[in-house]
C-alpha positions in Angstrom: 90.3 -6.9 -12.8 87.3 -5.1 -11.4 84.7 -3.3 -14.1 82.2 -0.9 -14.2 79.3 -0.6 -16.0 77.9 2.8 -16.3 74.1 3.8 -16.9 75.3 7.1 -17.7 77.8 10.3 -17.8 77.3 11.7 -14.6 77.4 8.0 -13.6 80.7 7.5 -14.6 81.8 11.2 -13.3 80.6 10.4 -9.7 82.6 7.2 -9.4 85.4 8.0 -10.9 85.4 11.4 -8.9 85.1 9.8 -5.6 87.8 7.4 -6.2 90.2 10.6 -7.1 88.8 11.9 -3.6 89.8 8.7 -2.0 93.3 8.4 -3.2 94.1 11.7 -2.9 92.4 12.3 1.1 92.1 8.9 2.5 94.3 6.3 0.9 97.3 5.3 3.0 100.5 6.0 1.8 103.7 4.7 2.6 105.6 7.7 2.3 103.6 9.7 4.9 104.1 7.2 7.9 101.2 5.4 6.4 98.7 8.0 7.6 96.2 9.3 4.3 97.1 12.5 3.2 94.7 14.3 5.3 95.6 12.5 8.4 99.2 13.8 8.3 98.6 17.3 7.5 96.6 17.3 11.0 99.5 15.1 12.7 102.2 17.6 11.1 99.6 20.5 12.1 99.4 18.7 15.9 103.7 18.5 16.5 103.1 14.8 16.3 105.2 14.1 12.9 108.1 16.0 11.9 107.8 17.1 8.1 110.8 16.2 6.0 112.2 17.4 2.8 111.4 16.2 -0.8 114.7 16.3 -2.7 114.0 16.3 -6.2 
């Protein structure tokens, strides 16, 4: 288990505010042909990945 200590409030908001960035935006995911998000909206946007449907 990794921990954090923080020296303050905007501390702890910056961290944890770039990690939301990086999961969101760059983290590789399985279920987008392990691209990051950001990375298959410009293959999608380029004709090089077909989008599929989301079946809920």
């Amino acid at each position: 288990m990794s921990r954090h200590e923080f020296v303050s409030y905007q501390d702890a908001y910056q961290v944890i505010s770039d990690y939301i960035q990086f999961y969101n935006k760059r983290r590789m995911h399985g279920s987008l042909s392990d691209l990051s998000p950001l990375e298959f909206i410009n293959e999608l946007a380029a004709g090089k990945v077909k989008p599929f449907i989301v079946k809920v």
